[in-house]
N, C-alpha and C positions, 0 to 999 in steps of 0.2 A: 454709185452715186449718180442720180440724174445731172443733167447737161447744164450746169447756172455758170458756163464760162470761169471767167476767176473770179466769183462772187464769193462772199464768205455768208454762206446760208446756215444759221443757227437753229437748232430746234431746242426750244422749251417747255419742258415737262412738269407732271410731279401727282402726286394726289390731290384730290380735291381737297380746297382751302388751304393748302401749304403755302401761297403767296405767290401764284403765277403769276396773277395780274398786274398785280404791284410791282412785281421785280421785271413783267413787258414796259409798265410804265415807265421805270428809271432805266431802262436801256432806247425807250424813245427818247429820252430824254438828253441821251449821251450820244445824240446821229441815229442809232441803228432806223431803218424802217420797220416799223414792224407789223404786225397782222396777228390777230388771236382766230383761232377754229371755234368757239365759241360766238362770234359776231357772227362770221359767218354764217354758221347754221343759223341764229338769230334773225339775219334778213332773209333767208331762204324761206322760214318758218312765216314771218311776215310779209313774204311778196310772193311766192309760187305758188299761184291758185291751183296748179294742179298736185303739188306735195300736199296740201292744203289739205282737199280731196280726199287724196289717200288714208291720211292722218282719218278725217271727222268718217270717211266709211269705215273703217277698221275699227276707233274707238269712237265713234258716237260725237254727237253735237257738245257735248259737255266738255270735251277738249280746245274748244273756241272761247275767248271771250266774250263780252257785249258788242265790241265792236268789230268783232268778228276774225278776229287777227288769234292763232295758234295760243292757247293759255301753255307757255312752259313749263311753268309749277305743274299744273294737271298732265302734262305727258311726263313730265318725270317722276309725279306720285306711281305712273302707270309701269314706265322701262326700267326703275329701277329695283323694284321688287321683281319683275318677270322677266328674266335672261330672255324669253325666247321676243318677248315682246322689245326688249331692247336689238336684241342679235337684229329684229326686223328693222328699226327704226335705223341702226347703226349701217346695214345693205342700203337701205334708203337716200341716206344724207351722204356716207364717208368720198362716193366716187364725186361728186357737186364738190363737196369743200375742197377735196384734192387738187381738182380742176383748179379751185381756184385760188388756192394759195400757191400753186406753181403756177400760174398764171400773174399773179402779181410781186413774182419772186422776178419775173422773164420783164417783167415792165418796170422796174424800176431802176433810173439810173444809176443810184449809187450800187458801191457794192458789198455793204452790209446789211443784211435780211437776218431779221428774226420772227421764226413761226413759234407761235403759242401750238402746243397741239397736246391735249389730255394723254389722249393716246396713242399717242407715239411709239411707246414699245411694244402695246397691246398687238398692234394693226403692222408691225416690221418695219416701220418707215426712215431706220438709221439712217441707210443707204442714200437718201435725198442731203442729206445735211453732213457739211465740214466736220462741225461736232455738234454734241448733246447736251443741254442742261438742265439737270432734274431739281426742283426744290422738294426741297424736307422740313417737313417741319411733326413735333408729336401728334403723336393720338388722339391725344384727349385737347391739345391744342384746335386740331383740324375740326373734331366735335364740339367745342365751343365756338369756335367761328359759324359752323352751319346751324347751331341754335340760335345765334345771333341775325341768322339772316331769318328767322322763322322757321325750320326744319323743326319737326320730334324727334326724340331721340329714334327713334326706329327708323325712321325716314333716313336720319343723319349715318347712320348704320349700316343699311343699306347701301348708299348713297358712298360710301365710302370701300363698301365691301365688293363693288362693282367693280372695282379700279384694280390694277398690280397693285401690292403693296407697296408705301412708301420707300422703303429698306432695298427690296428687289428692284426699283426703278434708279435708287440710287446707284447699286452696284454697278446699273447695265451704263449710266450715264458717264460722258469725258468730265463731265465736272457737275457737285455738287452744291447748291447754295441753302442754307441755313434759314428757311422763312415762317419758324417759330418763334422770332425774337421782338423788338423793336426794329421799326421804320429804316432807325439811323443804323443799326448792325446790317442790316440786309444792304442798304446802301452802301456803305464800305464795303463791303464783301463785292457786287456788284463793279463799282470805282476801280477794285485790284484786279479784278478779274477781266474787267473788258479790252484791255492791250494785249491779251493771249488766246483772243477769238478770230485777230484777223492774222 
């Protein structure tokens, strides 16, 4: 485990649209600090003119918007149908976010950290964190949330097929949370579970 002194450093898992966000939110909510990988690359995408760069040579002007800032939708139409296009993109961003979500793990007074991190088991990174929490939530659950953000089915397919499986992330995780249900189920689950993290 890397060096976070006596912090209690969480990491947060799961498949896409299982309810990571929402179950980061309700442990903001409850003290923790917390940080998603997902943001991060986010403002990397929109402030590093030389990732920037990289991005529009490799796949063209079309991966920009109007106003010129990285279209994420259009790099994910592109890495999630193409491993190797992703494998590039993933070499690209993984060592930057690392950086800096141990980086604001080392700056934070308190000493409850929770990292959002898709791929956590993907990329080995137990060894950073106290313990693990994976959300689960169904199949066809997770498919309906990403038609609902706008995904086709195939995209949504994709997009999901990319990831470990939900089942496999569970098994590897110290604990698993339930983010197929209602709001208030995930919250109580959440509520019992956060006095066995530190």
């Amino acid at each position: 485990m890397s060096d976070f002194s006596s912090k209690s450093v969480v990491g947060l898992t799961g498949g896409i649209a299982t309810g990571k966000s929402t179950a980061l939110q309700k442990f903001m909510e409850l003290g923790w600090s917390v940080l998603s990988a997902d943001s991060i690359v986010e403002k990397i995408l929109a402030t590093d003119v030389n990732i920037q760069k990289k991005l529009t040579g490799r796949w063209g002007e079309d991966v920009k918007e109007i106003c010129g800032r990285i279209d994420k939708g259009a790099v994910g139409r592109i890495v999630f149908k193409n491993n190797s296009e992703r494998q590039w993109l993933e070499s690209l961003l993984h060592p930057m976010v690392r950086s800096k979500w141990i980086s604001f793990v080392h700056s934070r007074p308190d000493n409850k950290c929770m990292i959002e991190l898709p791929l956590l088991f993907e990329n080995n990174l137990q060894k950073y964190f106290t313990c693990t929490i994976s959300m689960f939530a169904p199949h066809q659950t997770s498919l309906d949330r990403l038609f609902a953000r706008g995904s086709d089915p195939d995209d949504a397919q994709c997009r999901i097929s990319a990831q470990m499986p939900v089942l496999q992330k569970a098994g590897l995780a110290d604990f698993v949370l339930f983010g197929g249900g209602e709001n208030d189920f995930l919250d109580q689950q959440i509520k019992q579970l956060d006095p066995c993290l530190l």
